[in-house]
N, CA, C and O atoms as a MOPAC input file, in Angstrom:
PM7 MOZYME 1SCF
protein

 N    154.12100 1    88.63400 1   125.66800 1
 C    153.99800 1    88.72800 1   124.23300 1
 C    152.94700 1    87.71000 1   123.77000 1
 O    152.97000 1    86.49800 1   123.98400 1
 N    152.06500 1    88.37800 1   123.12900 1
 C    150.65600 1    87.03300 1   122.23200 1
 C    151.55700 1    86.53700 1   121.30100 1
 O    152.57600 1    86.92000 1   120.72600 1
 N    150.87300 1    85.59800 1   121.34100 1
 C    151.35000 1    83.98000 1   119.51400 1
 C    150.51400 1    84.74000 1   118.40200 1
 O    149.37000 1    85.18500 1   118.29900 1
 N    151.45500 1    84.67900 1   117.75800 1
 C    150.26700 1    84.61900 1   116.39800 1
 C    149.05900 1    84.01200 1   116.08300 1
 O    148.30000 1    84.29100 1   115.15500 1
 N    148.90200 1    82.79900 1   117.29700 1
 C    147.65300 1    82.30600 1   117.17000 1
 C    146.70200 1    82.99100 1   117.64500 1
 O    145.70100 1    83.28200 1   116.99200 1
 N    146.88700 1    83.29800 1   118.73500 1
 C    145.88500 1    84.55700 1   119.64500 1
 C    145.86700 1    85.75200 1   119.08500 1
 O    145.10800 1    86.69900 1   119.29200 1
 N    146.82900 1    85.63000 1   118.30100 1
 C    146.14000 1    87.68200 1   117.54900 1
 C    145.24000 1    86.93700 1   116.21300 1
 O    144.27500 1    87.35600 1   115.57300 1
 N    146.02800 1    85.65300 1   116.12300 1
 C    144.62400 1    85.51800 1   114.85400 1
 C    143.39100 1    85.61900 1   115.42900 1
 O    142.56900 1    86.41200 1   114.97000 1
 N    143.14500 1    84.92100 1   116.37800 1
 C    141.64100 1    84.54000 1   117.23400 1
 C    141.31600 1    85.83300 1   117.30300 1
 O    140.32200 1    86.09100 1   116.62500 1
 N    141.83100 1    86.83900 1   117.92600 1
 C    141.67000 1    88.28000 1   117.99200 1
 C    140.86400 1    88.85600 1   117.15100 1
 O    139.69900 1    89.24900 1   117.19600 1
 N    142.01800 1    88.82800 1   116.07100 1
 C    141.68600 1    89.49200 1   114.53300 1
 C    140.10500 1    88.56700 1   114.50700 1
 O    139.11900 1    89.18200 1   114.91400 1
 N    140.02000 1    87.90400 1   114.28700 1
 C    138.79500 1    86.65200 1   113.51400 1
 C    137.26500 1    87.26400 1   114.51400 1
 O    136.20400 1    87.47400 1   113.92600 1
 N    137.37200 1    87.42300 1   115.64300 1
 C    136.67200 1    87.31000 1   116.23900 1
 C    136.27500 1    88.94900 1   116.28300 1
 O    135.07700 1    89.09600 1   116.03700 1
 N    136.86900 1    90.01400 1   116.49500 1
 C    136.61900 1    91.34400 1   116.24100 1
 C    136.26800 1    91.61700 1   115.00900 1
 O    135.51900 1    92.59300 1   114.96500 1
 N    136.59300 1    90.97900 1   113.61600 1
 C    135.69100 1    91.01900 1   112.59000 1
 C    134.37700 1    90.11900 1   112.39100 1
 O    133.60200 1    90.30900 1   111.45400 1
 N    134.21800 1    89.21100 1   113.27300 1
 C    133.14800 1    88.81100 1   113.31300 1
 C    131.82900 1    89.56400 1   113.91400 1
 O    130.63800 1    89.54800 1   113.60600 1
 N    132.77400 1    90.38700 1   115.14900 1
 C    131.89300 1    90.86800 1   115.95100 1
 C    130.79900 1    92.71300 1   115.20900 1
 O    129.75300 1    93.33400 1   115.40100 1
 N    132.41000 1    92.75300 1   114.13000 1
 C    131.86900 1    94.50200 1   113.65300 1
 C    131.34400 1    93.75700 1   112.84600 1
 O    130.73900 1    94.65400 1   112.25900 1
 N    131.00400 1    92.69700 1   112.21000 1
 C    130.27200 1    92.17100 1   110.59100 1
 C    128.91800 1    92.14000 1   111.07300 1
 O    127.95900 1    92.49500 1   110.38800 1
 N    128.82300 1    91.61400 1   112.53400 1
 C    127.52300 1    91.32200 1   113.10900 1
 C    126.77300 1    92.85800 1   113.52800 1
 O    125.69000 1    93.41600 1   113.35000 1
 N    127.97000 1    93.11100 1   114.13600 1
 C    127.02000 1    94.65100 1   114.80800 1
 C    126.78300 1    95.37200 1   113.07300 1
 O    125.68600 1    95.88200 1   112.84700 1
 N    127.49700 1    95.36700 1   112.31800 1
 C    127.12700 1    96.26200 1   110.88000 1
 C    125.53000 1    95.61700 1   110.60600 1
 O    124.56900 1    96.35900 1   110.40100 1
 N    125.44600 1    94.40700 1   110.63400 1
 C    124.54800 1    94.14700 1   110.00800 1
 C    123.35600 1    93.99700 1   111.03600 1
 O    122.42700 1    93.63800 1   110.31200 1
 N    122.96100 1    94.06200 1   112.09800 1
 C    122.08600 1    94.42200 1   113.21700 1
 C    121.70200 1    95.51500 1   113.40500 1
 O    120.58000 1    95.60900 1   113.90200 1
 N    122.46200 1    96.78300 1   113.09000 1
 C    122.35600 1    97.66200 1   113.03800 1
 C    121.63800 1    98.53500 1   111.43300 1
 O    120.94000 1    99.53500 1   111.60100 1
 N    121.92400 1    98.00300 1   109.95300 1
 C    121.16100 1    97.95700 1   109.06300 1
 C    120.06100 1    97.30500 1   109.44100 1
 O    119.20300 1    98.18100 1   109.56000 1
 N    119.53800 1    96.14100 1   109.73000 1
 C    118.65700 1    95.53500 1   109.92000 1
 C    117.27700 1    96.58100 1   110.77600 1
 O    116.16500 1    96.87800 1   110.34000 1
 N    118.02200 1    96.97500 1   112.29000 1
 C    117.20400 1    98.16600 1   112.95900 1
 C    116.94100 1    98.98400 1   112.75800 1
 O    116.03200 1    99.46000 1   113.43800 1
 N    117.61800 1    99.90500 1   111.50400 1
 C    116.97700 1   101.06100 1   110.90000 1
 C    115.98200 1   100.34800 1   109.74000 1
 O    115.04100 1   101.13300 1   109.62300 1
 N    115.83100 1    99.51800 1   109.07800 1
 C    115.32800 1    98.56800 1   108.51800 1
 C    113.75400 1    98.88700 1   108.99600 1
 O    112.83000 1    99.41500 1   108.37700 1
 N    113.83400 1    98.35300 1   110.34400 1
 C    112.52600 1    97.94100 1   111.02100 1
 C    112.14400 1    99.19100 1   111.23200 1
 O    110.96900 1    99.28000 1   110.87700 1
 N    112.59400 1   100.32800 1   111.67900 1
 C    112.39400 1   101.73800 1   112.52300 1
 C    111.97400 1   102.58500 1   111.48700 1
 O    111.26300 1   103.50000 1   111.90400 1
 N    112.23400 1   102.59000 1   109.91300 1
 C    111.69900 1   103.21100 1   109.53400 1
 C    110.42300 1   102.30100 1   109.09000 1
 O    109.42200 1   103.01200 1   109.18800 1
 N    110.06700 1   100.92600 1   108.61600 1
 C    109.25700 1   100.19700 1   108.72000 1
 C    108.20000 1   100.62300 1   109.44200 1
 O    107.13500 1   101.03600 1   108.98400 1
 N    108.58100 1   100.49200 1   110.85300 1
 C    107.51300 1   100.94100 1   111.91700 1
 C    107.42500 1   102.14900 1   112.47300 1
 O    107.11000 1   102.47100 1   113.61800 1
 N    107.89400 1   103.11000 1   111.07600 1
 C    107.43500 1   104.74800 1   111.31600 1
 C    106.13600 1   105.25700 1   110.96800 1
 O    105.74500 1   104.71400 1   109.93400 1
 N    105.21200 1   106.19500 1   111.49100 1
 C    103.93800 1   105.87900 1   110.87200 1
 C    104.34500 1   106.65300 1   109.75300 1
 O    103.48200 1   106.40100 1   108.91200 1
 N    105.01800 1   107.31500 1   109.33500 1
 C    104.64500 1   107.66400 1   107.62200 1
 C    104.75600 1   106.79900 1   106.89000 1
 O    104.40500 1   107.14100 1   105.76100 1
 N    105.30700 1   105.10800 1   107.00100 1
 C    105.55100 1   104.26000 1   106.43400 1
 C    104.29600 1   103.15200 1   106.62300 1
 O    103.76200 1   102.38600 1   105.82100 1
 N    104.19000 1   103.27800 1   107.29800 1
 C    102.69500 1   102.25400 1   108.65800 1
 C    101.34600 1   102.70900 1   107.69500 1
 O    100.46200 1   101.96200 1   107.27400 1
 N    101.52200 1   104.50100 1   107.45000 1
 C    100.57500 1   104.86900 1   107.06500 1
 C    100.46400 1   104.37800 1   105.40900 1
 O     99.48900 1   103.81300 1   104.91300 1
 N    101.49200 1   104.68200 1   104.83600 1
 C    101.80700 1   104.48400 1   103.31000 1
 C    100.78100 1   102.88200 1   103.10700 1
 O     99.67800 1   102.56700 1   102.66100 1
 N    101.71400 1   102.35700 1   103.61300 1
 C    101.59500 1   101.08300 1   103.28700 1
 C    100.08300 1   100.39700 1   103.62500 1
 O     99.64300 1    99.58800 1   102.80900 1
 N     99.18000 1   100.76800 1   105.00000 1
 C     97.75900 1   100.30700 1   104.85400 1
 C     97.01800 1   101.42400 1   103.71200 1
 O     96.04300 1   100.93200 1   103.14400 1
 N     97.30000 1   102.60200 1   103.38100 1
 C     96.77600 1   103.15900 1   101.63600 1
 C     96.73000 1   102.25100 1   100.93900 1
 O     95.72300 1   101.94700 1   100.30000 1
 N     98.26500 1   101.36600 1   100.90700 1
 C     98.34900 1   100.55500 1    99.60300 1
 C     97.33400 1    99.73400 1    99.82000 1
 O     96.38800 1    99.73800 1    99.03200 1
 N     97.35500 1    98.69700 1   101.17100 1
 C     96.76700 1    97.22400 1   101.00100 1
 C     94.83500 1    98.19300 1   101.11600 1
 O     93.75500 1    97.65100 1   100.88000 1
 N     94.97700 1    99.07900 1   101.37200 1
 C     93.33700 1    99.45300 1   100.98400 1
 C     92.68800 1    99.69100 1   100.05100 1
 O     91.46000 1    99.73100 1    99.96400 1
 N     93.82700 1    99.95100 1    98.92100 1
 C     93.57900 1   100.36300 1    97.42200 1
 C     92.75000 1    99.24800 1    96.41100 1
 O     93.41000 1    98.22100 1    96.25400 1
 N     91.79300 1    99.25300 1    95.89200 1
 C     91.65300 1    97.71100 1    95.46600 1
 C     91.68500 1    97.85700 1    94.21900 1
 O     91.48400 1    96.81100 1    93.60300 1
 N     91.94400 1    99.18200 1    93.32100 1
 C     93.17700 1    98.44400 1    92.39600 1
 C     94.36100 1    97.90600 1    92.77800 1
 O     94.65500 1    97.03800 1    91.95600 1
 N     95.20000 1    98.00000 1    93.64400 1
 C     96.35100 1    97.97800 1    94.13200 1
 C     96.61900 1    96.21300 1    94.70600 1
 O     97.60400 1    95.48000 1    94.62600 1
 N     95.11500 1    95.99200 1    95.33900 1
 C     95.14100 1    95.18300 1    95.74700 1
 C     95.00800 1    93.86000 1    94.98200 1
 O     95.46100 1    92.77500 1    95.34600 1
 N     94.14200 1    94.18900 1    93.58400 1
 C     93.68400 1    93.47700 1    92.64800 1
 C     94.95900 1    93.03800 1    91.87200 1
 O     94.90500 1    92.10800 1    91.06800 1
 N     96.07700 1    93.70400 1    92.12000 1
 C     97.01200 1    93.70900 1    90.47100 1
 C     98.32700 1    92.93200 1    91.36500 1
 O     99.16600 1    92.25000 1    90.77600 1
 N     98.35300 1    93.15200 1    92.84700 1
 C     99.59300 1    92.51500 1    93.47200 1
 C     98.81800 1    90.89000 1    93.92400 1
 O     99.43400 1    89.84200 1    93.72900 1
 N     97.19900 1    90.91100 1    94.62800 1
 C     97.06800 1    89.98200 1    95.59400 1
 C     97.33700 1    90.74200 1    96.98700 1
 O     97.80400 1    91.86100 1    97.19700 1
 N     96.86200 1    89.70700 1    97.89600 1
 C     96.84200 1    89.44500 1    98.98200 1
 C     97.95800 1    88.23300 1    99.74000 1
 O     98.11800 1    87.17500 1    99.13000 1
 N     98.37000 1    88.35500 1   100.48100 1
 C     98.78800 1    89.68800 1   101.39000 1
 C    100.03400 1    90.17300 1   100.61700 1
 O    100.91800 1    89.53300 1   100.04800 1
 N     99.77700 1    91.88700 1   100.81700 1
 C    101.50400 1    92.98100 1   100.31100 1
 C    102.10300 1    92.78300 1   101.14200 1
 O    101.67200 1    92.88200 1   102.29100 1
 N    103.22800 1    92.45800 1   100.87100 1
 C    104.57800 1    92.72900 1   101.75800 1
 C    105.47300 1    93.77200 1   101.51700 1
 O    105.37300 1    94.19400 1   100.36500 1
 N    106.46100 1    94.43500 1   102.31800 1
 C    107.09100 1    95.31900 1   102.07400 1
 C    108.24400 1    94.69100 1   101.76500 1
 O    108.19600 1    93.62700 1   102.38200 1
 N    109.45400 1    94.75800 1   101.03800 1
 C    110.23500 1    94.10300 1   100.84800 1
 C    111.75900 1    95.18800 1   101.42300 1
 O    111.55800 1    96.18500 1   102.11700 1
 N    113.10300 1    94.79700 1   101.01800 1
 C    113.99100 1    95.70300 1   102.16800 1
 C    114.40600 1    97.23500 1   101.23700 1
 O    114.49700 1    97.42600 1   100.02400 1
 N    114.52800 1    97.83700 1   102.00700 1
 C    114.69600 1    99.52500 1   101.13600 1
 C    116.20500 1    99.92500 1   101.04600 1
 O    117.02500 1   100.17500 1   101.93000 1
 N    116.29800 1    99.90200 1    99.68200 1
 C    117.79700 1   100.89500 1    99.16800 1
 C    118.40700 1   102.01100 1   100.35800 1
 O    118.57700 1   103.16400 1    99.96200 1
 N    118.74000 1   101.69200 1   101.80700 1
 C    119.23500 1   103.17300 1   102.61000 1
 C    120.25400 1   103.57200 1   101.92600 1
 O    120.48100 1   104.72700 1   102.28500 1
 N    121.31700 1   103.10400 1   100.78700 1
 C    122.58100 1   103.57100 1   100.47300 1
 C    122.00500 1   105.03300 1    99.50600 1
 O    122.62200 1   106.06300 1    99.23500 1
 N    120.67000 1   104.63900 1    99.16900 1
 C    120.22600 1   105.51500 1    98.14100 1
 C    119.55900 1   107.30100 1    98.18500 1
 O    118.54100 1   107.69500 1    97.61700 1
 N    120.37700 1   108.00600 1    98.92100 1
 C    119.30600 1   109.01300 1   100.07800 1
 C    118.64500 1   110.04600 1    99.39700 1
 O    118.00400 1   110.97500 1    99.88800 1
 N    118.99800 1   109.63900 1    97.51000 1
 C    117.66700 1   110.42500 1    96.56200 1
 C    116.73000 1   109.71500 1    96.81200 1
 O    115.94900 1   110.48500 1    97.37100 1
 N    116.31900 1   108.85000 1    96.77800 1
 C    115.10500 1   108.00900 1    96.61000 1
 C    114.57500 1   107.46100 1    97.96100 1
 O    113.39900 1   107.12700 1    98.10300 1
 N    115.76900 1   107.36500 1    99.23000 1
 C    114.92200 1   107.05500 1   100.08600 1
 C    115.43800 1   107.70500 1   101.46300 1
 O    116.41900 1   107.25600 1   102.05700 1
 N    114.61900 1   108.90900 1   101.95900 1
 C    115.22500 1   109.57800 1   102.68100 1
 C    114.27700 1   110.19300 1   103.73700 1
 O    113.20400 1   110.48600 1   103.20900 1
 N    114.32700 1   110.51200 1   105.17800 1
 C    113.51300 1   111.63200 1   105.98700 1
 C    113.87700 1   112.32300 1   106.86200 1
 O    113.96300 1   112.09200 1   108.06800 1
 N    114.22400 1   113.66700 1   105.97900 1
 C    114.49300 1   114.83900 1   107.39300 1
 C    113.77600 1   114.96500 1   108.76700 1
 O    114.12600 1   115.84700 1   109.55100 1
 N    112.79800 1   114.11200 1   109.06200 1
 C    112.12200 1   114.97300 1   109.86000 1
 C    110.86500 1   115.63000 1   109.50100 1
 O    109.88200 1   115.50400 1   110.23000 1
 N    110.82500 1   116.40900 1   108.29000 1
 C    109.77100 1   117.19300 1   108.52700 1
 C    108.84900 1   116.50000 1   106.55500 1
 O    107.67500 1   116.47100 1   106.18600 1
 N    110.14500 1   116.09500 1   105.87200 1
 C    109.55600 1   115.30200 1   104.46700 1
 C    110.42700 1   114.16100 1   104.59200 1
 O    111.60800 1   114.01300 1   104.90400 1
 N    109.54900 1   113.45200 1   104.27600 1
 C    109.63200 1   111.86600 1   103.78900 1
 C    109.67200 1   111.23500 1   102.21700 1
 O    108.80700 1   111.66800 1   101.45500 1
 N    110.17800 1   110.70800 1   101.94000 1
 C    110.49800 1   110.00300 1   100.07500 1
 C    111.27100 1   108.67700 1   100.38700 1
 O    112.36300 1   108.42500 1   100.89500 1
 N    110.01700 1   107.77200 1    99.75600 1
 C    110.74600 1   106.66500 1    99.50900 1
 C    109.98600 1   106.04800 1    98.54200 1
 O    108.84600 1   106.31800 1    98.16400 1
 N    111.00600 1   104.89800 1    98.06300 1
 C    110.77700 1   103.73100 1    96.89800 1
 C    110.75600 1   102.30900 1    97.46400 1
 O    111.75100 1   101.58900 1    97.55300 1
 N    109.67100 1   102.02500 1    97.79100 1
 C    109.68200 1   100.45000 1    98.65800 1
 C    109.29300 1    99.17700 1    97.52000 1
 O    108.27300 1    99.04900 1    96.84300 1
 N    110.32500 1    98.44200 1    97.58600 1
 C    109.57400 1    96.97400 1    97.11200 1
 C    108.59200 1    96.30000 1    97.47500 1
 O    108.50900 1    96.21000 1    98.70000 1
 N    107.66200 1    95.68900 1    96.80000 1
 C    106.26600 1    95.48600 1    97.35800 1
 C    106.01700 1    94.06200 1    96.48600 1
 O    106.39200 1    94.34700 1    95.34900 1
 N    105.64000 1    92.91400 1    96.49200 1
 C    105.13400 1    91.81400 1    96.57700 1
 C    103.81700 1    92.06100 1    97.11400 1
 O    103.41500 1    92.77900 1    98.02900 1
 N    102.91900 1    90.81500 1    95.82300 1
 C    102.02600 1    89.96900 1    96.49400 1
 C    101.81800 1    88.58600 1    95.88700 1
 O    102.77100 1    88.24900 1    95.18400 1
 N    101.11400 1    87.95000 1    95.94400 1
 C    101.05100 1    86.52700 1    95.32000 1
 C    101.05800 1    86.69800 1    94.14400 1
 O    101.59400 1    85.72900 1    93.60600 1
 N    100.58900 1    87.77700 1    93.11300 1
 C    100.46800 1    87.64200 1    91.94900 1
 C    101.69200 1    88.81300 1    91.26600 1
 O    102.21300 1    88.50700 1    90.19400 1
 N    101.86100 1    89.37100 1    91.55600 1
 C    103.29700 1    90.06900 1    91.14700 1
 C    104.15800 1    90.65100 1    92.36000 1
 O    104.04000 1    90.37000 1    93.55300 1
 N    105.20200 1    91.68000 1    91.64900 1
 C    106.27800 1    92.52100 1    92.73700 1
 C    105.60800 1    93.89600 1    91.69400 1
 O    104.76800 1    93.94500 1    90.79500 1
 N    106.51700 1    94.93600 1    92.40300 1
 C    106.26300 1    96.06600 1    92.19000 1
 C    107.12100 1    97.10300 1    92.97300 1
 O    108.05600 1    96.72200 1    93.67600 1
 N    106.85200 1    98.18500 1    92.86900 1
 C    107.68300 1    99.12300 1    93.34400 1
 C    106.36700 1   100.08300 1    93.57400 1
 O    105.42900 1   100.26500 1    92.79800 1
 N    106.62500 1   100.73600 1    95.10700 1
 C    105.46400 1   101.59800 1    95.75700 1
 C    106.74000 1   102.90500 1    95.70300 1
 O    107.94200 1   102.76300 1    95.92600 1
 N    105.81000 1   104.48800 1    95.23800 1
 C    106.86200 1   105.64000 1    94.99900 1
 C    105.57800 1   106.18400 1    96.49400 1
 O    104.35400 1   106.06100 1    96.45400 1
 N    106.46500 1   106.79700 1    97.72000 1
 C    105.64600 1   107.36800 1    98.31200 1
 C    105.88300 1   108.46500 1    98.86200 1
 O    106.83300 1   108.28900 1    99.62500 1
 N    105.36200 1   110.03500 1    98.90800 1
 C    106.09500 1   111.31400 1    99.62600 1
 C    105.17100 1   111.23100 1   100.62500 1
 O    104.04300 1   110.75300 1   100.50400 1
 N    105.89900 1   111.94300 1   102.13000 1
 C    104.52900 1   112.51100 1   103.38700 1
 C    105.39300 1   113.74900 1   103.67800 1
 O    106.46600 1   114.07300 1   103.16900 1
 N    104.67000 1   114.34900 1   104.60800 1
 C    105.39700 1   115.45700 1   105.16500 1
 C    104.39300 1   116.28600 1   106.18200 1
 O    103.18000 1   116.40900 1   106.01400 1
 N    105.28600 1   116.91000 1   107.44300 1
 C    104.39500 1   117.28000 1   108.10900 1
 C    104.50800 1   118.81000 1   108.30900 1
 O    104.80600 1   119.15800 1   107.16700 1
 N    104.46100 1   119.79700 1   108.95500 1
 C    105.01600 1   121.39200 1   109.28300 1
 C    105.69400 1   121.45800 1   110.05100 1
 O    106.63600 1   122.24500 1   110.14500 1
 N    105.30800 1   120.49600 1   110.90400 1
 C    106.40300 1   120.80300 1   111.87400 1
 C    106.56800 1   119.56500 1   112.76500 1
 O    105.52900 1   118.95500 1   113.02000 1
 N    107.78600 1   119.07400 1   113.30700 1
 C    108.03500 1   117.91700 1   114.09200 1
 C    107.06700 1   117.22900 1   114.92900 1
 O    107.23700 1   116.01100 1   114.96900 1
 N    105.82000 1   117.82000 1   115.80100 1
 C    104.73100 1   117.76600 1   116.29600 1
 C    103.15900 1   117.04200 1   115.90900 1
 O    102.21600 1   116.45500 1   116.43900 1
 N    103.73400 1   117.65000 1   114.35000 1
 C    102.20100 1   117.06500 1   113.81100 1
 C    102.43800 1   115.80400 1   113.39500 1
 O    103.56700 1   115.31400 1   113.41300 1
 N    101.03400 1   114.97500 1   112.85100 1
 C    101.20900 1   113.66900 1   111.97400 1
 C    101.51300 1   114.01000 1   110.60000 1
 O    101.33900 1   115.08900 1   110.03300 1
 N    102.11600 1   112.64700 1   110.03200 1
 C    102.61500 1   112.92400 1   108.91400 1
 C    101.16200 1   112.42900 1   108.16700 1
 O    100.22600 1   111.75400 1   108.59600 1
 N    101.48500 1   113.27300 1   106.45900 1
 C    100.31400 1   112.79500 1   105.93900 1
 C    101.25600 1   112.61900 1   104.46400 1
 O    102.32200 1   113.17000 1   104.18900 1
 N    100.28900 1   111.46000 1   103.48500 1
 C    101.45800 1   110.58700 1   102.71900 1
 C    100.18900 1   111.80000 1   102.14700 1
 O     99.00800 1   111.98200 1   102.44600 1
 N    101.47000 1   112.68200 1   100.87500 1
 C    100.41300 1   113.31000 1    99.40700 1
 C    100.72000 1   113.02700 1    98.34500 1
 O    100.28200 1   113.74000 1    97.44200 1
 N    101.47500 1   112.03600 1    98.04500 1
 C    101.89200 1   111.62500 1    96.90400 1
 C    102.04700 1   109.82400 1    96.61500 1
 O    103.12800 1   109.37700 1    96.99800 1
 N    101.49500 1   109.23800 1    96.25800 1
 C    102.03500 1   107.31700 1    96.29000 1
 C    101.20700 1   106.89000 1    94.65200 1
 O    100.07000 1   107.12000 1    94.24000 1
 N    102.14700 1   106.33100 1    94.16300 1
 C    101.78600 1   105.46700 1    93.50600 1
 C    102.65400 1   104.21600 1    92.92600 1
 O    103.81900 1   104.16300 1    93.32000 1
 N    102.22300 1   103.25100 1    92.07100 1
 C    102.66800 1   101.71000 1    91.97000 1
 C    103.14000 1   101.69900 1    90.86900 1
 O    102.60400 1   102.21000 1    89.88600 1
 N    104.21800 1   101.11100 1    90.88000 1
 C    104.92700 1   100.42900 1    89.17100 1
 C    104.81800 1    99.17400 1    89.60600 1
 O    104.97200 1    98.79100 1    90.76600 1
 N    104.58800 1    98.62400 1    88.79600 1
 C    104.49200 1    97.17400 1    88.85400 1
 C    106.21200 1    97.08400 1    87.64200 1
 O    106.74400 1    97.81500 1    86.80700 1
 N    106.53300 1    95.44700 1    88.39600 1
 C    107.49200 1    95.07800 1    87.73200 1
 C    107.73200 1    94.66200 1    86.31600 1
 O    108.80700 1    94.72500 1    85.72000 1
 N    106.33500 1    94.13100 1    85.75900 1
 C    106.15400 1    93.30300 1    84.62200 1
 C    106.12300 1    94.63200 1    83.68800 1
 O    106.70100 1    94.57000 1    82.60300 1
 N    105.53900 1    95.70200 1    84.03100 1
 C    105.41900 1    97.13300 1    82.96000 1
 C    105.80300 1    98.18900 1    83.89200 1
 O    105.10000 1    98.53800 1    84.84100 1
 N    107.41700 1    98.89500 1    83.47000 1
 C    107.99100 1    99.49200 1    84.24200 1
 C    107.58900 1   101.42400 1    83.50300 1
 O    107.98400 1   102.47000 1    84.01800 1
 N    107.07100 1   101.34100 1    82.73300 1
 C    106.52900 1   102.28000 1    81.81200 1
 C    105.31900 1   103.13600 1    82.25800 1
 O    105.09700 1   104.26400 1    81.81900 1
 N    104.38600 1   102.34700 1    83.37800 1
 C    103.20300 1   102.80400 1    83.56900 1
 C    103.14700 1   102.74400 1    85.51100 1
 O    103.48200 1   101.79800 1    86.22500 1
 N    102.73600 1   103.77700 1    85.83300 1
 C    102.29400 1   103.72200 1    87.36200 1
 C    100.76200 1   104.15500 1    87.70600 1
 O    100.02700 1   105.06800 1    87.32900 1
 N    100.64400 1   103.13600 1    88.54300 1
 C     99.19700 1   103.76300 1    88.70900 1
 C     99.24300 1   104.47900 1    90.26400 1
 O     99.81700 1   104.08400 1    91.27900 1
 N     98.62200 1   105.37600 1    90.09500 1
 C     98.38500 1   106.75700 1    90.86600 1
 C     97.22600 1   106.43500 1    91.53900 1
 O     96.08800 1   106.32500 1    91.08200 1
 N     97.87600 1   106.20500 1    93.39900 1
 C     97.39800 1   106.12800 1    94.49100 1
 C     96.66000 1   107.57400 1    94.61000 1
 O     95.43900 1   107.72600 1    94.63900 1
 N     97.46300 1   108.42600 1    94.66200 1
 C     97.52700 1   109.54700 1    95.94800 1
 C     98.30400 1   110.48900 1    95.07900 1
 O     99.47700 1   110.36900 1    94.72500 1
 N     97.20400 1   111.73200 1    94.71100 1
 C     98.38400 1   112.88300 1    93.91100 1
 C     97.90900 1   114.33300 1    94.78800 1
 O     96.75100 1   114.75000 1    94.81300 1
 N     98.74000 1   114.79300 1    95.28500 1
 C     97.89500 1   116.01700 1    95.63800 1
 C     98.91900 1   117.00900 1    96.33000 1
 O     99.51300 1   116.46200 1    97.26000 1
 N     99.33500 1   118.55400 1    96.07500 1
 C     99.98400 1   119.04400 1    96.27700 1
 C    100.68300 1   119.27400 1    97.75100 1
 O    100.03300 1   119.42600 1    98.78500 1
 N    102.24600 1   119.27300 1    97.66100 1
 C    102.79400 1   118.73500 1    99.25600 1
 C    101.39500 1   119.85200 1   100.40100 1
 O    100.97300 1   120.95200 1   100.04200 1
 N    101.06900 1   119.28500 1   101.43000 1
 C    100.86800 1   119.87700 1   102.62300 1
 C     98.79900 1   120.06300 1   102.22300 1
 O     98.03400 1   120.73400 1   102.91400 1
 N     98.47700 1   119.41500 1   101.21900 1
 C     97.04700 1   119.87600 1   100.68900 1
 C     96.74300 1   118.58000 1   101.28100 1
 O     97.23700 1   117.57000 1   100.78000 1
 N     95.90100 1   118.50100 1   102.39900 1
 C     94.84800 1   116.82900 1   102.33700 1
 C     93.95200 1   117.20800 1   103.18200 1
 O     93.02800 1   116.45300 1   103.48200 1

């Protein structure tokens, strides 16, 4: 028969262990869609844009993405949609970006991105407009 001390240790230590794996595991989808190229791709558009570049600074960062949110940030596979936080030395902002490809095989291509900045949530400026699958 265990002590109550050893099922505490138990208990303590198996919630330590699922708190860690929960959050290692957010963290890796984190990075994986990070280092997906429809995201890889999005994001050197942005830092190439030099309005884009002019109104955040140097260097953009990506900041961490809403996954609870799967209107706003989501990819089947074949379309991509997301809302990334974006920093630079001189403001934050919010990057809106769609890609999509025909079929699992091809590269993805971003046809839709543009920037809200934080300070004026009213106005976006328009990266990239162009009807899904047209580039």
């Amino acid at each position: 028969m265990l002590s109550n001390k050893t099922l505490y240790k138990i208990a303590v230590y198996g919630a330590v262990f699922t708190a860690s794996s929960g959050f290692f595991f957010y963290w890796r989808i984190q990075e994986d869609i990070k280092n997906s190229e429809y995201f890889v791709t999005a994001m050197r558009i942005l830092r190439s844009h030099k309005p884009s570049v002019y109104l955040l600074g140097e260097p953009i960062k990506a900041g961490r993405l809403d996954l609870d949110d799967r209107e706003k940030n989501y990819c089947d596979g074949l379309r991509a949609k997301f809302e990334v936080p974006v920093r630079g030395p001189k403001q934050k902002g919010t990057l809106y970006f769609a890609a999509s490809r025909i079929v699992a095989e091809n590269r993805w291509v971003v046809h839709n991105m543009e920037l809200e900045l934080s300070n004026d949530s009213t106005k976006r400026l328009r990266i990239i407009s162009c009807p899904e699958g047209e580039t």
